[in-house]
N, C-alpha and C positions, 0 to 999 in steps of 0.2 A: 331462385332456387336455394341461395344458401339460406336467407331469412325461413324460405320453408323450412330447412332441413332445422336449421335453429329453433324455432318453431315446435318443431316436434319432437323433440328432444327435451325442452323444457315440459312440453306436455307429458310426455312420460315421466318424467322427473315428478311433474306435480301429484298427476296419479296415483304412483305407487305411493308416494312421500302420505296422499288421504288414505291410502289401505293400510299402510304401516301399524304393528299395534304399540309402538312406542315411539315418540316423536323426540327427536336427537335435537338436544340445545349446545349451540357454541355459545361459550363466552365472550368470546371476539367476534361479533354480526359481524362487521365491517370486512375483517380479515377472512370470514369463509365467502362473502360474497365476490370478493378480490380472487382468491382462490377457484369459485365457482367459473366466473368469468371467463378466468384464463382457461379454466379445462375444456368452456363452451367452447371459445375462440379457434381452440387447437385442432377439438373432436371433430366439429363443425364443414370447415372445408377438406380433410380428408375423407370425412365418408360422401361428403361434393365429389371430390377427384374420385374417389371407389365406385360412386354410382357412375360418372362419365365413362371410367373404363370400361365395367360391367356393359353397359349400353351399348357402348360400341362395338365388344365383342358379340354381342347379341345381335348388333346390324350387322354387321357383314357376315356374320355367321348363319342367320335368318334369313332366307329372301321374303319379300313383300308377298301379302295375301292379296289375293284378284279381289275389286271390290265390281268386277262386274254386274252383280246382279242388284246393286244401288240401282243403274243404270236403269233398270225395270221399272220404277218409282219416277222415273223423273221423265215429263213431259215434253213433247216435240218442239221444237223452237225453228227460229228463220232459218239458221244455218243447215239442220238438220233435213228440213222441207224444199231449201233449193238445189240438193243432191239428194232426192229420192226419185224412185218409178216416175212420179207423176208431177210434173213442175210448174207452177202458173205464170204466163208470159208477165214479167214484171218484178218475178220474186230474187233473182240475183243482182237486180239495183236495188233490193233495200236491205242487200246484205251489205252491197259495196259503201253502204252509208256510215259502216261500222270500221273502227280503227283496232278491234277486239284482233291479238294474234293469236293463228287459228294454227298455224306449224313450224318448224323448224327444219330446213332441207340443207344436209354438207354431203355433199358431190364429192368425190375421190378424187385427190390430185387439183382439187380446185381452192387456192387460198388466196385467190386475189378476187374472188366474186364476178369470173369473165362469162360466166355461163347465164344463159339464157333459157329462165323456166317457164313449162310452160303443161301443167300439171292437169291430167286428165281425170274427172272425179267419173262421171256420170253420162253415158251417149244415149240420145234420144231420139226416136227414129220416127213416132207418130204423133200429127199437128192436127189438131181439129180446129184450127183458127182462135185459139185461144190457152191451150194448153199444149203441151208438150210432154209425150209420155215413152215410156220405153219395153214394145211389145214383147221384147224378146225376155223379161225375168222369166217368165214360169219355165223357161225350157233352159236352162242354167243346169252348170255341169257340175258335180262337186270335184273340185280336186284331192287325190291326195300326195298329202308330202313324203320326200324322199327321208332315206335315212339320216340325214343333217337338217333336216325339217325346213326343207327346201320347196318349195311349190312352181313346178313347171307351167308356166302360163301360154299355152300354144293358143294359135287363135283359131277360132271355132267360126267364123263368119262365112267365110268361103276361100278358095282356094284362089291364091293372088303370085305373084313373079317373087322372086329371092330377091329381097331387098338387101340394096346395097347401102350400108352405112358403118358407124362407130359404135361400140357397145359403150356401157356408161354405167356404176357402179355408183349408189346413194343410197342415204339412209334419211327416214321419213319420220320424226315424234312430231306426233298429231296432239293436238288439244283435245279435251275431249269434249264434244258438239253432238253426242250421240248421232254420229253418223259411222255406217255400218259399211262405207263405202273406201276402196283404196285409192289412193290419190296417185297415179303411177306418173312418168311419164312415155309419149310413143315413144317405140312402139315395147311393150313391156316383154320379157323373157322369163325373167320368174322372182319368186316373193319369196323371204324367208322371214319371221316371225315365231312368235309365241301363240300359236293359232293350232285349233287342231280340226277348225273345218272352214276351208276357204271355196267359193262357188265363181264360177264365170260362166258368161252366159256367150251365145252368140254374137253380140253386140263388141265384143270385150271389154263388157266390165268387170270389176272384180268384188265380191263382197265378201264379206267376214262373218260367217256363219255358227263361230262359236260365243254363245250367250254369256260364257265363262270371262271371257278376254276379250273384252272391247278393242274396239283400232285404237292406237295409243304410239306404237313406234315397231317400225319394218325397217328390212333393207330388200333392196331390190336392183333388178338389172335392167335395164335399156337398151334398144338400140336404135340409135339416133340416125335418119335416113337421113341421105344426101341431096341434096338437091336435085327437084322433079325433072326428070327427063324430059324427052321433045316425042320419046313417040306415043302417040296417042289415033285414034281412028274414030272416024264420025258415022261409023254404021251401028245401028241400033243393036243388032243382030250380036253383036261382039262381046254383050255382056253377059254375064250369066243368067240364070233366071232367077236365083235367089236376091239377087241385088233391086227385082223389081217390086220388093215390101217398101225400098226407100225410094219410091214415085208415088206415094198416097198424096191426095191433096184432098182439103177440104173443099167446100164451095168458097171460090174468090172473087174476087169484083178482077170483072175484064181488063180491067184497065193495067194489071200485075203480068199477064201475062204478054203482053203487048209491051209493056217495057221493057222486059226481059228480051222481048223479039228484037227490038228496037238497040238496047244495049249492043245486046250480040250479033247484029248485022255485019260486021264489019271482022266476023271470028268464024274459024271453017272447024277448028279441031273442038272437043270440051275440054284440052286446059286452058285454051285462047277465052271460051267462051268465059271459064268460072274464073280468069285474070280478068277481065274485062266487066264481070258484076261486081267483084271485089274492090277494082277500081273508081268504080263508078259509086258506089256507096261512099268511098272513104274518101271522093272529092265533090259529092255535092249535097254532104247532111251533116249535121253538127251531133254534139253528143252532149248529152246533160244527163242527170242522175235526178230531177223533175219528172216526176211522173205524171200524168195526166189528171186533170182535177177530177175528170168524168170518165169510166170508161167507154174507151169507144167499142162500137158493134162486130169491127171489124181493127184490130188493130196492127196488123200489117201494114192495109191501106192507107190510113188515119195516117204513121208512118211514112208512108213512100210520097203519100197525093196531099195534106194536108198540115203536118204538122213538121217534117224533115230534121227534126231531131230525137235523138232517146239516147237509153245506152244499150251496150254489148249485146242484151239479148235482142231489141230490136234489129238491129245488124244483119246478127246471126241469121235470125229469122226470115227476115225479109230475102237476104242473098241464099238461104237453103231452100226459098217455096220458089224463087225466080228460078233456078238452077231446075229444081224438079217439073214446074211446070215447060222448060225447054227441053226435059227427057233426059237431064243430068240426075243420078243416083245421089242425094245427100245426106246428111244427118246434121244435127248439132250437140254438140257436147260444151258441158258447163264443168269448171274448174276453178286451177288459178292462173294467174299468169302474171311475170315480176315479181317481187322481193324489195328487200334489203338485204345487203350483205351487211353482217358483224365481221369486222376484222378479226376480233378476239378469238370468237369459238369457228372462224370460217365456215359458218352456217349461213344459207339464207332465211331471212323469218319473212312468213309468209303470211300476210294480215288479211281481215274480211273484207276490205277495200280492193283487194286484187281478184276476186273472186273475178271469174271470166266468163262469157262464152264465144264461141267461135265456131266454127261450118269445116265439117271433112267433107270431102264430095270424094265419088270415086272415077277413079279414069281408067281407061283400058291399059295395061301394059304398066299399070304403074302402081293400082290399086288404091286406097284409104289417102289422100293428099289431102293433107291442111288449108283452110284458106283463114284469115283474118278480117273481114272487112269493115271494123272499127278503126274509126281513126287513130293514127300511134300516136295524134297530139291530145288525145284526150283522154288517156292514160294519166291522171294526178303525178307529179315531177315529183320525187321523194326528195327531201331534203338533207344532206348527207349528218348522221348521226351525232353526235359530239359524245365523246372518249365516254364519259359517265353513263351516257344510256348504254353503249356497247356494255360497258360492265358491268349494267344492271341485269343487262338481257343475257350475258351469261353465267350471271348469279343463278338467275332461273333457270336458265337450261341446267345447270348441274343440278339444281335443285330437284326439279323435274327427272333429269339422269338417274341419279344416283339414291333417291330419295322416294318421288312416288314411283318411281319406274324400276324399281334396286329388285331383279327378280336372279331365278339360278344362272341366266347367261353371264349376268352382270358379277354373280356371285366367283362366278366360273374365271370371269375375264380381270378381278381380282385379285385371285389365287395363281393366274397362271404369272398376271404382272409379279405379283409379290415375290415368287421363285426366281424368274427370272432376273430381277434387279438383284436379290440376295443371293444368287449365283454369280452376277457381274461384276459386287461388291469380293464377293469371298474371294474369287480369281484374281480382281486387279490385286488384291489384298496379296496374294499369295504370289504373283508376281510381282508385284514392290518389293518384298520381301527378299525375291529371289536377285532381282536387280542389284538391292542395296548390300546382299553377303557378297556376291562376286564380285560387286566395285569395292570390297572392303580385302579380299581376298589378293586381288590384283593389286591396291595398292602394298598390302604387306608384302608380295613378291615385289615389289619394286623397289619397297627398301630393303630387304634382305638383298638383293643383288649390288644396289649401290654400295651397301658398307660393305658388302664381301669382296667388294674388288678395292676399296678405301679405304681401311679400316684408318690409317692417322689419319686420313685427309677430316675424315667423318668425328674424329675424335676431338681436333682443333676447330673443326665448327661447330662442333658441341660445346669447348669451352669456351670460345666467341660470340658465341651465342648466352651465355651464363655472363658472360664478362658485361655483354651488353646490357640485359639482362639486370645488373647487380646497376650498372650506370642510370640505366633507367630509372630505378627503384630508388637510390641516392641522389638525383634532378632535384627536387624539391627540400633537401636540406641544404644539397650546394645553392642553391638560390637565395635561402633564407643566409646560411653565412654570406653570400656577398654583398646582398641587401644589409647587414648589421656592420659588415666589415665599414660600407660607403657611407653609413649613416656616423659611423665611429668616428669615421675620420672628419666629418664635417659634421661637426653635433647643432650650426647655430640654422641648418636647415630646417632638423626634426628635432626641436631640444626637448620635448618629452620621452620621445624615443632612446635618444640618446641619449639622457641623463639616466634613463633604465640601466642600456646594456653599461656605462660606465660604473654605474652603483654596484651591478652585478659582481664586473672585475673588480672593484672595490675591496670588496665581500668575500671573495678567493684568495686576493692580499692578505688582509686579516687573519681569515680559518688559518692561512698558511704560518702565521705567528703566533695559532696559537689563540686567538680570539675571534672563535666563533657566534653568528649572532643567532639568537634563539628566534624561530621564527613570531613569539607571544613577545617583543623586544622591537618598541618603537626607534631610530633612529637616536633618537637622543638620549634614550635609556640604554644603548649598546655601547656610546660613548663615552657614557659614566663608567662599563665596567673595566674599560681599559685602565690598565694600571700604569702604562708605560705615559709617561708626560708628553715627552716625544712627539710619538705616534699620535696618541691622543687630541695633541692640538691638531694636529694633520688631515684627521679624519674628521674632526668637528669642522674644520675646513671648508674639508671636501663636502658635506652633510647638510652645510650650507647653501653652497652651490647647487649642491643637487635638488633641492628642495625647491629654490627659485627656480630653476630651469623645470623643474617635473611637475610642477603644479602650477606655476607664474607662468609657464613658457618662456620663461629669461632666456632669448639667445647669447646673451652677453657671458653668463652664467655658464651656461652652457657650453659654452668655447673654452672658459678657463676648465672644463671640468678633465679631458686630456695632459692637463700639464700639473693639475693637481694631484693626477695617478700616478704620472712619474714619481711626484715627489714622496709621496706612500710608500712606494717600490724602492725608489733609491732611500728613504728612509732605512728600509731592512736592509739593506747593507751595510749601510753606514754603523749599527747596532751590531753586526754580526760581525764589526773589526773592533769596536771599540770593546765588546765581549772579549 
């Protein structure tokens, strides 16, 4: 972006420079191309920075345009076809062949990934021995949403006991797979979205009826039943009459319904009976994601009598026609089921490999009961993530968030954070504030009270403190005088040193006579000006000395050079009697 921006700036530059009708010569090329440079260099990535911030106030100030009706354009695919009306037995094992991720599900209160999904897309209630359809669309209810654009999803199937369970509060971003279908889980209570027409049918499923807003991301509530009770009753008589659409059966080979017999001999109630087919599939058939090279004619039986392995939907299938042909109410429903949990974003993501189905059967007293009869070892063992995918995978989900998904809610939920932080910030701001006057307040009442009742006390620690104070500050010259003092005294240690501070005293002798040495005045040229013979020899002496010790390192030198200062010293007096 900056070479862009560079880029077109020089372009305009060249442009107008050919429309000009007089063309500007510098004398100095070199020197305006230097100058040019630098002013690109400067201009360059501030209007970079001016466009980022522009942009940004543009994004959040903007929300996203619905690109819904792309959607129009683009072609039905496998994912799309194994959660519609009309399903063909076979078509959710060649979704699960796929590692393509299809959602993103975080559960409220859940950040350790302990939950167990198990995500209802699609219930299908009519088998003609080969497909799998679901009669109940055309009689689909439209809902409408409440004032918080909330969607009460009551169920329409038939009237069943007050279920006893947990409610369960999640939100849903879907990929987009052109499917029109909500992914809930049991038993669903209601949907909130960006939707302005949602449908449910009898069945309860739920679909998404506005062409505008594709399924993309919900939240929704649950409530998760409890485990199936014990009462249940084996008179026909006790169910209702609408529950007898799910006892159709095709034409079957005898031999289906005689295992089913055979199964359940040993079971009185139907939740004994539909434990006992559940059982029985998921320990004496294997599961594979191999589908048949040939279609068979009948593949249920193919299934049960000849070939004893498939996946999910054969399962399904087989344990929902055995249950109906016993006079048990079933259906199947195709979904997902498992996850990964990311740590990061405490989402679970939810791939085309999980795609699921499974068997609700209904029992008296109890209503709509889950069964699974796939085996749990034949579920793919996910392998636990390592740190950089989690990071990638919440790369995208923000990316996703905040980006194709950035609409008014989001806009909304934004502007309420941004207040709120900039309100938390102002407060604690204005309480620190308040903190650090009154701890300032309270200590000047402290010391106004201590000098008020001390004034000498306060006076003499104030100049003890000065005194100190002053000692402090004079450490480091008293160290150097003592260090110069012990060098003094013992010059054959440090005789460079020594021959220093002795020459110095030398040189304060002298001034004091009256012959000072000019600092542009070698040693032996300061000797010459003395006029006193005397002295003069004394200090050519000394000058001697001191030259060998200061430059030789003469210790020997060096030692004489104390007793040569005496004699300087006692010199001047000696002069000042014979004066």
């Amino acid at each position: 972006m900056l070479v862009a921006v560079t880029a077109f700036i020089l372009m305009e530059m060249m442009h107008s420079s050919e429309r000009a009708p007089v063309q500007a010569r510098d004398p100095n090329v070199h020197h305006a191309y230097r100058k040019l440079s630098f002013a690109i260099a400067t201009i360059a990535p501030v209007l970079l920075l001016l466009t980022f911030m522009g942009a940004a106030v543009i994004f959040f100030f903007l929300p996203r345009i619905s690109a819904g009706y792309l959607s129009a354009y683009t072609g039905a695919n496998d994912f799309s076809t194994g959660f519609s009306d009309r399903v063909e037995l076979g078509r959710i094992g060649q979704i699960q062949q796929s590692k393509t991720v299809m959602m993103h599900v975080q559960i409220a209160d859940d950040t350790s990934g302990s939950s167990s999904l198990k995500l209802r897309g699609v219930v299908l209630d009519n088998f003609d021995g080969r497909t799998w359809a679901n009669t109940f669309a055309p009689k689909e209810v439209t809902l409408k949403s409440g004032a918080d654009g909330e969607f009460d999803l009551v169920s329409r199937d038939f009237p069943i006991p007050i279920m006893r369970g947990r409610r369960i509060d999640y939100r849903v971003t879907l990929e987009p797979f052109l499917s029109e279908v909500f992914f809930l889980l049991a038993t669903p209570q209601r949907l909130k979205g960006n939707y302005r027409a949602v449908a449910e049918d009898a069945a309860g499923n739920v679909f998404d009826r506005d062409i505008d807003h594709p399924v993309t991301r919900y939240e929704a509530e649950s409530q998760i039943r409890l485990a199936m009770g014990s009462r249940a009753h084996n008179d026909s008589a006790s169910y209702f009459p609408d529950v007898r659409g799910y006892l159709q059966l095709p034409a079957l080979d005898p031999r289906v319904k005689s295992l089913a017999e055979e199964i359940t001999a040993k079971s009185s109630t139907p939740p004994e009976k539909a434990a006992a087919i559940e059982n029985y599939l998921r320990l004496h058939f294997g599961y594979t994601l191999q589908l048949p090279r040939t279609e068979p004619r009948d593949p249920v039986a193919n299934f049960l009598f000849e070939r004893h392995q498939g996946h999910c939907e054969y399962f399904a299938s087989s344990m929902a026609v055995m249950l109906r042909a016993i006079g048990i109410p079933s259906r199947m429903v195709n979904g997902f089921s498992g996850g990964e949990f990311n740590e990061i974003t405490s989402e679970y993501v939810i791939r085309a490999s999980d795609a699921h189905s499974w068997v609700e059967a209904y029992l008296p007293d109890e209503g709509w009961v889950e069964f699974d009869p796939t085996p749990s070892s034949s579920a793919e063992a996910h392998t636990s993530w390592s740190r950089l995918m989690q990071y990638l995978d919440a790369m995208q989900s923000f990316w996703r968030e905040w980006v194709v998904n950035y609409d008014f809610a989001h806009q909304l939920r934004v502007t309420q954070d941004a207040n709120r932080g900039s309100r938390a910030i102002v407060g604690k701001a204005q309480s620190w504030g308040r903190d650090q006057y009154q701890k300032i307040l309270d200590w000047a009442r402290r010391i106004e009270d201590r000098i008020g009742d001390s004034t000498v006390k306060w006076g003499l620690r104030a100049l003890a403190a000065l005194v100190l104070a002053l000692l402090a500050a004079s450490i480091p010259r008293l160290m150097l005088f003592v260090r110069r003092f012990r060098v003094a005294r013992r010059p054959q240690r440090s005789p460079q040193i020594a021959a220093t501070i002795w020459y110095e005293r030398m040189l304060r002798q002298a001034a004091g006579r009256g012959w000072e040495k000019s600092p542009a005045q070698t040693p032996e040229e300061f000797v010459v000006v003395i006029s006193d013979p005397h002295l003069q020899k004394r200090v050519a002496n000394f000058i001697q000395h001191y030259e060998s010790a200061r430059f030789g390192k003469s210790s020997e030198d060096a030692e004489q050079l104390p007793m040569l200062y005496e004699e300087i010293k006692s010199s001047r007096k000696t002069y000042s009697v014979e004066r």
